[in-house]
N, C-alpha and C positions, 0 to 999 in steps of 0.2 A: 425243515427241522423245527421241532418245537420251541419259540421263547424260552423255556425255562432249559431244554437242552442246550442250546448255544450259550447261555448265561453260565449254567453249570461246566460247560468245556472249557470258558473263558478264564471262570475262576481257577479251573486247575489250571491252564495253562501259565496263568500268574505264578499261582502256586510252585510250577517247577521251575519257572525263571530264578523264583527268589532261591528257591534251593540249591537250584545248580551255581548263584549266584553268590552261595555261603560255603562254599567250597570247590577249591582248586586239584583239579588231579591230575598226577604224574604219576609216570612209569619210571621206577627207578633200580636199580640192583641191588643186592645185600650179601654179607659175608658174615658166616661165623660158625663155631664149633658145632651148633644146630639149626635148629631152623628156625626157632622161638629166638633166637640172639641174631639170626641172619635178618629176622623182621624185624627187630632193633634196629639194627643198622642201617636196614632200608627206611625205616619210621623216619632217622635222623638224616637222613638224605636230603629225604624227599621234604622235610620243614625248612634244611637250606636251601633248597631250591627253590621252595615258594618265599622263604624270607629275601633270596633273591632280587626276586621281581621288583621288591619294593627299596631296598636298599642300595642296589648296584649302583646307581649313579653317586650315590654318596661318598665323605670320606670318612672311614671311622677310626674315631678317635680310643684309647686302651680303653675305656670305662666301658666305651659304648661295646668295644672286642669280645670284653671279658662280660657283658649281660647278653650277648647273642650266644655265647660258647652258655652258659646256665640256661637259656632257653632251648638249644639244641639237645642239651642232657635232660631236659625233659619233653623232648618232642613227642612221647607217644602219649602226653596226653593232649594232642592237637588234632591227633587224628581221627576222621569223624569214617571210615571205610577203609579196607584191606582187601584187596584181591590178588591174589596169588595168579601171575599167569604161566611161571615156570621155575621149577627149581632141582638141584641135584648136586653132585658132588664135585667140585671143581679145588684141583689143589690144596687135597688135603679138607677142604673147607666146604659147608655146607654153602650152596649159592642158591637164592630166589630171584627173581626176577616179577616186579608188582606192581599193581596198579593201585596207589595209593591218595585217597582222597583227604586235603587237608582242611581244616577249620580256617577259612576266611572272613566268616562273616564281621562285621566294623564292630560286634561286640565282644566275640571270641576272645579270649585269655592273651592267644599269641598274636592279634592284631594290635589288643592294649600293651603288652610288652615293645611290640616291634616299632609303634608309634612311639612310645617313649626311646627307644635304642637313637630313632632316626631323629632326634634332638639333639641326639651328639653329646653334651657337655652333659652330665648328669648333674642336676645340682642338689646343693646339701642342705637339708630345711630341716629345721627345729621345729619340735610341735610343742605347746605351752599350755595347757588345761588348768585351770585356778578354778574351784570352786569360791562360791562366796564369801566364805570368813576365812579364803588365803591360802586353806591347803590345797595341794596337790593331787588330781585327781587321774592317777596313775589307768585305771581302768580306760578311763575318757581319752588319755594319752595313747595309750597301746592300740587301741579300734582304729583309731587314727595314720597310727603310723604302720598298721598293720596292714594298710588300705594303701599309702604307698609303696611300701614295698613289695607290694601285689601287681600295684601297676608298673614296676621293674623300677623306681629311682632304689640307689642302693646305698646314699649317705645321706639318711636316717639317724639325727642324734636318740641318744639314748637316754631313759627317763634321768638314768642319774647327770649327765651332763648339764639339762635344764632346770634341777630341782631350786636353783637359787635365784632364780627368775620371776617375778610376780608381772602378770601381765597389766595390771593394771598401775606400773611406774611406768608403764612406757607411752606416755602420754604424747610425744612429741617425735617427728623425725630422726632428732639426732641422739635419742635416747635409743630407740627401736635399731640405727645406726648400728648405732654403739654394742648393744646387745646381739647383734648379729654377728660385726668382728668378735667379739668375747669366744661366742660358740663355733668362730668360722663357717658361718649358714650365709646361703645364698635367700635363705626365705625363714620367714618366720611363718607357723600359724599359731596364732595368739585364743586362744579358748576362754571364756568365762561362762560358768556352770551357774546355774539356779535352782534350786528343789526344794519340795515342799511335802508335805502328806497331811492325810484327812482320812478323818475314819470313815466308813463307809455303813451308813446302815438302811435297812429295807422296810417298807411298811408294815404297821403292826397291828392288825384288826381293822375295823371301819369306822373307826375315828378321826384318821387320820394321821395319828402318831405314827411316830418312827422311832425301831430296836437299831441302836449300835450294833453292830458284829464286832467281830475280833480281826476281820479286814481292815486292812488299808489302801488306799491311790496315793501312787506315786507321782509327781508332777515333776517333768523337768526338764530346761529351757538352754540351750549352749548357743550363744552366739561368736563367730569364728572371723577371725581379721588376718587374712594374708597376708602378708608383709612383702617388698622387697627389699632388703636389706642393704642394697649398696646406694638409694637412693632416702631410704625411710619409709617412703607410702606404702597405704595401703591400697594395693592393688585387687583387693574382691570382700566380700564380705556378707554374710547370712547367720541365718537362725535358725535351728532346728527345735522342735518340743516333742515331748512322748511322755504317755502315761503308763506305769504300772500297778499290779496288784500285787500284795503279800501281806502274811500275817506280822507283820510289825513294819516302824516306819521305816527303819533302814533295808528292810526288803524291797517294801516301794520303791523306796526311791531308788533304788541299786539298779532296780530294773528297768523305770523308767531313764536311767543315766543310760542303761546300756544301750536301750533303744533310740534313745535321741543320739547317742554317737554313731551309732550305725547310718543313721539318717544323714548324721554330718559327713560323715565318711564318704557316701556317695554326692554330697555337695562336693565335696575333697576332690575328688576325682573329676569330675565338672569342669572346676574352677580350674585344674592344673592343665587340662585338655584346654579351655579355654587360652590361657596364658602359654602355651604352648604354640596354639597355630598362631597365636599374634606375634611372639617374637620369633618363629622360624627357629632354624637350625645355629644360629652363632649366638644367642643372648642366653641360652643354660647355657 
C-alpha cells in the first residue's frame, strides 16, 4: 500500500476514534400518545442513563437533584442521533424501542452541566462590574452571569442585589468578607471596566494627510478578581480587552464592552472549572 494511503486510513481511523468517542449510545424504550412524544421520552431516558455513568457513585445533594431533573427536561438537545429499531402500540400507548446516540464530548452542553451537578453544593456568586467613574455596568454583568448559568450554577445574584457594591472598596480581605456575607455569596467576581474611543480616519490623497470619518473605535479592557468569600482571597484573576466600531462613541464602546465580556465570560468558565477540580466535591 501506498505512503500516502496508509497515512490517509490512519487519519480516518483517528478520525472515528474521536467520533465515536463524543458520543455514547444506548438502546432505550419510550412511551407516549405518539411517536414524536414516545422519542421524547426515550431522548430523556437515554441522557439518564448516560448521566448515570458519571454520577452513580455519587451522593446528590436537592440542588444538585433539582439541576439533573432541568437537564433531563431538556435532553433532546443532547442528542447527537436517533435510530428507531422498533416500535407499535402497546397499552393503549405508542411504544419505540431506540438506538440513541448521546452528546459526550468533554465540551458538549450536558458534560458542562453534569461536571457542575457532580460538585454537589451549588455555590452562590455575585458578579460586580464597576466601570471607571463608579457606575454599574449592567450589560458587562448580565454576559457574565449569563455564562454561569449556562454552565448549570443556579444562585446567581441578581443585578439589583449587587447595585450598592463598588468593587473598588473592597480593598482588603475582610472587606471582600464582609461583602460576601451582605449578599450571602460563596464567591465574588469583582469586574472593573475601562473604555475609550477615537475617531477613525483614512488617508486622503498623496500627501499624506488624513480625513476624519464619522467612525469611531471602541476600546475596552475588564479586568476580573474571583473572590472566595469565606476566606477573602482572591483566588484567580485576568484581563480581557476588545475593540469596536460605530458611528458614535457610545456605540463603540458598547461594542467593544460587549466583546471583551464575552471573552471574560469564557475566562469565567475556566477559572470555575479550574476551582472546581481543585476543591472536589465537598468545598461548593
Amino acid at each position: 500500500m501506498k505512503k500516502w494511503q496508509s497515512g490517509l486510513l490512519a487519519v480516518a481511523a483517528v478520525f472515528c476514534l474521536q467520533t465515536a468517542a463524543a458520543a455514547q449510545s444506548v438502546v432505550v424504550d419510550g412511551y407516549g400518545t405518539d411517536e414524536r412524544s414516545a422519542l421524547k421520552d426515550a431522548s430523556r431516558t437515554a441522557v439518564e442513563e448516560v448521566a448515570g455513568t458519571f454520577i452513580d457513585s455519587r451522593t446528590l445533594v436537592e440542588n444538585a437533584a433539582v439541576k439533573l431533573d432541568q437537564i433531563y427536561a431538556k435532553s433532546q438537545g443532547f442528542i447527537t442521533g436517533t435510530q428507531i429499531l422498533a416500535k407499535g402500540q402497546e397499552n393503549g400507548l405508542m411504544h419505540v424501542r431506540a438506538r440513541i446516540d448521546v452528546d459526550t464530548n468533554p465540551d458538549a452542553q450536558l458534560m458542562n452541566n453534569l461536571s457542575m451537578v457532580m460538585m454537589l453544593n451549588d455555590p452562590r456568586i455575585a458578579v460586580i462590574v464597576r466601570q471607571s467613574g463608579g457606575a454599574q455596568d449592567r450589560a458587562a454583568e448580565s454576559a457574565l452571569n449569563d455564562k454561569l448559568l449556562e454552565l448549570g450554577f443556579s444562585h446567581v445574584a441578581a443585578a439589583e442585589q449587587v447595585a450598592g457594591i463598588v468593587p473598588a472598596s473592597l480593598t482588603n480581605a475582610a472587606a471582600r468578607m464582609a461583602a460576601g456575607q451582605m449578599l450571602g455569596a460563596d464567591y465574588l467576581v469583582l469586574g472593573s471596566l475601562q473604555t475609550g474611543a477615537t475617531d477613525i480616519s483614512l488617508p486622503d490623497g498623496e500627501d499624506g494627510s488624513y480625513r476624519k470619518t464619522q467612525l469611531k473605535t471602541g476600546d475596552a479592557s475588564m479586568t476580573v478578581n474571583v473572590v472566595r468569600t469565606a476566606t477573602g482571597e482572591v483566588v484567580g484573576t485576568f484581563t480581557t480587552a476588545a475593540k469596536g466600531v460605530g458611528n458614535s462613541e457610545d456605540t463603540a464602546k458598547a461594542k467593544a464592552v460587549q466583546k471583551a465580556s464575552a471573552k471574560a465570560a469564557a475566562r469565567l468558565e475556566e477559572k470555575f472549572r479550574h476551582l472546581g477540580s481543585e476543591a472536589g466535591m465537598n468545598e461548593w
